[in-house]
Structures are given as structure tokens and as C-alpha cells.
N, C-alpha and C positions, 0 to 999 in steps of 0.2 A: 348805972353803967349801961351804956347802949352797945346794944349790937346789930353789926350792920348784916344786911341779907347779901348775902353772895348774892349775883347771878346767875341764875340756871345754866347749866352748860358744862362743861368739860372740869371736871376736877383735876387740875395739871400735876396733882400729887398721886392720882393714883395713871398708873402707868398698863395700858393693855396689852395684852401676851398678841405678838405676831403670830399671821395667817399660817396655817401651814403650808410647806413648800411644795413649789409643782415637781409633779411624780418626773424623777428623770427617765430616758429611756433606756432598755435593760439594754445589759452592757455588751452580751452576747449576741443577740440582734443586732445591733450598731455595726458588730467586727463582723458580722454573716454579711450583712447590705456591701459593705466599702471590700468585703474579698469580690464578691459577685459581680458589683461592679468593675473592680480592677480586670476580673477573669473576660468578661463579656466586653469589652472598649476593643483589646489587640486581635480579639477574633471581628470585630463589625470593620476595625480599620485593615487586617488582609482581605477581608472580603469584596470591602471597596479597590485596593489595590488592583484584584483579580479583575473585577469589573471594570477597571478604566483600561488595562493593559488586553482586555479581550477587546474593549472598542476601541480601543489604539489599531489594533489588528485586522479588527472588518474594515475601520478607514481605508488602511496602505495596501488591504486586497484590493478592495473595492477601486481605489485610485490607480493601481499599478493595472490592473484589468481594462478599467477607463483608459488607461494610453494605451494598453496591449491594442485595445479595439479603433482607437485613432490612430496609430502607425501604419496598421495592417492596410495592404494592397492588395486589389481584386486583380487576376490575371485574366481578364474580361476587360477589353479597352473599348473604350467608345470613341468612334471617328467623328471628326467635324472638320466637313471644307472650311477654307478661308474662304472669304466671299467680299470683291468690291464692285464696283459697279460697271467692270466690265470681265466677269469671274465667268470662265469657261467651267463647263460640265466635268465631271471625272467621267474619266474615259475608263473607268473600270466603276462595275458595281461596287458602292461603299463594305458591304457587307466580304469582299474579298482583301480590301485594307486591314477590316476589324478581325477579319483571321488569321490575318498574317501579324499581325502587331500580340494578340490573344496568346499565340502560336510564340512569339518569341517571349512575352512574361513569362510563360510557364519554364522555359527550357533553364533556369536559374531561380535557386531559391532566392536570392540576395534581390528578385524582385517583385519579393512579396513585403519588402518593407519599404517604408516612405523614406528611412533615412538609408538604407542602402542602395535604391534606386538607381538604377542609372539612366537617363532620359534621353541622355548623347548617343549614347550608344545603341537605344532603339530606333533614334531618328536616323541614324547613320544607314540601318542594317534596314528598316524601311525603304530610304534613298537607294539603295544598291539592291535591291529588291522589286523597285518598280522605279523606273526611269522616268514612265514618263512622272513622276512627282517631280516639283522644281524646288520643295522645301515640306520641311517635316517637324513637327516640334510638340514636346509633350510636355504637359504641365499636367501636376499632380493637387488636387484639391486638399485643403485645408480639412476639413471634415469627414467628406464622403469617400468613397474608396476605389471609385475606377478611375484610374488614367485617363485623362484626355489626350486623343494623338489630333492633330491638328495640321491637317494637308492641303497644301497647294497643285494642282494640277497644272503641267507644262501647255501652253497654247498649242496646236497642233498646226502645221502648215502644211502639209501634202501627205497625199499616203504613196506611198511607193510601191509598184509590184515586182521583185525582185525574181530572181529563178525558183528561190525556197520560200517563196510566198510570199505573204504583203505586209507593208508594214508602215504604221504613220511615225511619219519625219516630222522634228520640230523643227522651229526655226535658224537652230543650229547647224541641223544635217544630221544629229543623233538620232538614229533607230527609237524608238518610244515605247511604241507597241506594236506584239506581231499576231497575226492571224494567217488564217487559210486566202480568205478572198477580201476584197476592198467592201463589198458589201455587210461583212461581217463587222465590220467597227463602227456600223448606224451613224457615217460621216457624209452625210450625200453634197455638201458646202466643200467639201475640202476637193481640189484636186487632182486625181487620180493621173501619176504617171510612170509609166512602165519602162524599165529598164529591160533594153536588149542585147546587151552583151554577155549574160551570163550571170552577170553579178549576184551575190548571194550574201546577202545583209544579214550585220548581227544587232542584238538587241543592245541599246547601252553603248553603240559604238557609231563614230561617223559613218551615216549610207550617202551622204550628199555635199558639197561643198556649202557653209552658209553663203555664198556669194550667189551661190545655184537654185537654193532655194528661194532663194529672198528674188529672184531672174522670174521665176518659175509661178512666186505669187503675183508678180506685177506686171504679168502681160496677161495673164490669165482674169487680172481684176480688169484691167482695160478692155479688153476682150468685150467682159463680158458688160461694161459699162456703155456701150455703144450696141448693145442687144446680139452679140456673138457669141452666142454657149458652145462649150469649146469641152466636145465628145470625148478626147482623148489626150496625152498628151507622150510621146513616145522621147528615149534618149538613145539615139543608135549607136551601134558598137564604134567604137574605135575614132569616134570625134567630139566635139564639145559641140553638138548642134541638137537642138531641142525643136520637135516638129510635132504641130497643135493642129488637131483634126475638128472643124466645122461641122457642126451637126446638119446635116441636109445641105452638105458640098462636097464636091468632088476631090479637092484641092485639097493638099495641107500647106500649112505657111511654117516656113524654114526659118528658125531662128539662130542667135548664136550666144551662147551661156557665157563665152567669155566676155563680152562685151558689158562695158558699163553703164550702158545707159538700154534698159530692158525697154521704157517709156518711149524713148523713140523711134526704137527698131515698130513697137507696135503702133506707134502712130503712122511710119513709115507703110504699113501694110494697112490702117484705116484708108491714108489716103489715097494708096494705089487701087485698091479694093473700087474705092467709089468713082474712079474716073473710069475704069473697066466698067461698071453698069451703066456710068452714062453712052457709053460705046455699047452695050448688048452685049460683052465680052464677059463669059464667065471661065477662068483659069481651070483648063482640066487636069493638070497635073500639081502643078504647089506653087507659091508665089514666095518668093525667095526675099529675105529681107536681112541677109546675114550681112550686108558690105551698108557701111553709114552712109545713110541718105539717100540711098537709092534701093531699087526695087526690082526683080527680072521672075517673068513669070512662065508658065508651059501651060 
């Protein structure tokens, strides 16, 4: 009888004892970790809480500060002429606008903020403050903090020397500005004429008819456009006659204010003027040119 050889290898009858098992972790350990953790999570999540709601809080300073700082208004105005290209000087130093405009911020809290402001009402109180201005107007900057006042000065046509001193007329005939003497207004182009009746001008109010003034610039430009500088110019009481003194003549030449046509009363006395030289005739008393078209001289 034969017998056969197994194979070397694994005897499937006999059966080996499994590994021992992996050590578990002790039990009380486990429930210590999972308390510890449970206890430490709700203290890290109010901390965070704390922290986002304290930088919630520097933002909306921070931000509410940011506009405090951009509404706010300087009671410190800064003036600026308007200027075009045929823009007369201010007849006042700048710096007494910027005091007066300065001077009225301050007199109200409500205009130290940008949305209380009121602009109208500076410009108003500006205008009725200095006459001779023809326009006033402020604008308030988006950023920065002073006021811009921004002023028009009135053209000036004559200065008047009244009884209570001198005062330059616009073109209207309103009073403008008043001083002591006509040299005080640093106007030596403008006009200079002198009321003799008395009269006594206010600021801000008709001293002149504009029919009168506007007489008053336009013989005096002719005048002077045929080389006739014209010394003085006088308005005597109790008539509408306007009489213009020749510098280095004897004569004044008589005119008439109501009359509409100023151009040709002085054309009237270019022409009589030059036919008198040609004769060797110099007029020693005034050369009369109030009646149209003609001319009578002393």
C-alpha cells in the first residue's frame, strides 16, 4: 500500500489561536477628552463672538468719525473773484470780504455743517453788506472744509463828491462806495464830479439818475478822445446842467443832462471849439452847448 506525501505547507486540520487583540483605550480617558473638549468649543466660540462685535464697533466709530470729519465746516471762508476778460478789480481789499463772510459763519452754529448750511443766506447778507458786489455765491466743497464765497465786483462809472463826502457811482446811479476824498478810492480813470447843491448820498441808494450817468461817461470819453482832459466836472444846484472844466482853459463847457443825445451836444462844442482857434478866439467864460445844434460862447 502506498502512501502519498502531503505537501509541505499548511495543515488545514490544525487550526491557529488568533492574535491578541489591540489594547482599547481606557474608558475614563475617553469621557475626560470628549468633557474637555465639549467645555473648551463654547468658551473659543464666545470669544470669537466678542471679537467680531468689538470690530463691528471700531468700524462704525471709525466710519461715523469719517463723516463727522467730512460734514464739518470751517468758519474761515475763502474769497474768489469771478474773472472774465473784461473783469474790473474789487474795489475793496479781498481780505475785508473774507472777514465779513468769516464773521457771518461764525454768528450760527447750523453753519458749521455742510448739510445745515445755508449759502443763500450768506450771499444775501454779503450783497446787503457791500453794494458795490453785483453777485455773490458760495459753494461748499465735497472734501475739504472752507467755504468758497465767490464775488463779482460792480463796474464803477463816476465817483461823486457829495456834501458827506465822496462816493463811487455805478452805472445805475447807486452809491457803491463811500470814503473821505475821491483820491482815496485809487480810481484816477474814473470821473470825478461834484455836486453843488448840498446833496448828501447814501450807500446802497440812488445818488445819480442812470440816464445821468451814463450823460456823464459819454462826453467825458469824447472829451477825452480828441485829447481834452477834462479837470473837473461840477452839477449846480437847482438845474439839470452838467459843466466840464478844461484843464489849462479858462472856459467851462455847459451841458445839459437831460438831453438825449450826450454825443452830440459834445460834438457840438468839438466843432465850435476848433472854428474859435481858427479865428485866435479863446472863450473866456464857457461855451454853452445846452440848446441842439448850436453853440453860444462868453
Amino acid at each position: 500500500m502506498r502512501f502519498r506525501r502531503r505537501p509541505a505547507g499548511r495543515n488545514p486540520r490544525i487550526k491557529r489561536a488568533p492574535g491578541p487583540p489591540a489594547p482599547a483605550p481606557p474608558v475614563a480617558q475617553t469621557y475626560r477628552d470628549r468633557n474637555r473638549a465639549a467645555e473648551e468649543t463654547p468658551k473659543r466660540n464666545l470669544g470669537w463672538g466678542w471679537l467680531q462685535r468689538l470690530g463691528l464697533i471700531i468700524i462704525l466709530v471709525a466710519v461715523l468719525a469719517s463723516l463727522v470729519n467730512i460734514l464739518s465746516l470751517s468758519s474761515v471762508a475763502n474769497v474768489v473773484q469771478l474773472s472774465n476778460s473784461s473783469s474790473q478789480p474789487l474795489l475793496q481789499p479781498k481780505a475785508v470780504y473774507a472777514q465779513a463772510a468769516s464773521r457771518a459763519l461764525s454768528r450760527s452754529a447750523w453753519n458749521h455743517n455742510k448739510i445745515t448750511f445755508n449759502a443763500d443766506q450768506l450771499s444775501q447778507q454779503m450783497l446787503a453788506q457791500f453794494p458795490e458786489l453785483t453777485a455773490v455765491s458760495v459753494t461748499i466743497p465735497l472734501l475739504a472744509h472752507q467755504p468758497v464765497v465767490y464775488v463779482e465786483p460792480a463796474q464803477p462809472a463816476l465817483i461823486l463828491v457829495a456834501n458827506n463826502g465822496a462816493f463811487i457811482i455805478g452805472s445805475t446811479g447807486k452809491a457803491l462806495l463811500a470814503a473821505q476824498a475821491p483820491a482815496d478810492f485809487n480810481q484816477p480813470r474814473l470821473p470825478v464830479v461834484t455836486d453843488q447843491s448840498g446833496f448828501q448820498a447814501q450807500l446802497n441808494h440812488p445818488a445819480l439818475a442812470g440816464k445821468s450817468v451814463q450823460f456823464i461817461q459819454t462826453v467825458a470819453a469824447e472829451l477825452a478822445a480828441k485829447q481834452y482832459t477834462v479837470s473837473g466836472l461840477d452839477l449846480p444846484p437847482g438845474s439839470s446842467q452838467l459843466n466840464a472844466h478844461i484843464s489849462g482853459q479858462p472856459y467851462i463847457i455847459k451841458f445839459n443832462l437831460q438831453s438825449s443825445d450826450p454825443r452830440g451836444e459834445a460834438g457840438t462844442f468839438l466843432a465850435t471849439i476848433n472854428q474859435l482857434h481858427h479865428r485866435n478866439i479863446t472863450p473866456a467864460s464857457y461855451v454853452d452847448v445846452r440848446v441842439d445844434g448850436r453853440a453860444y460862447y462868453k
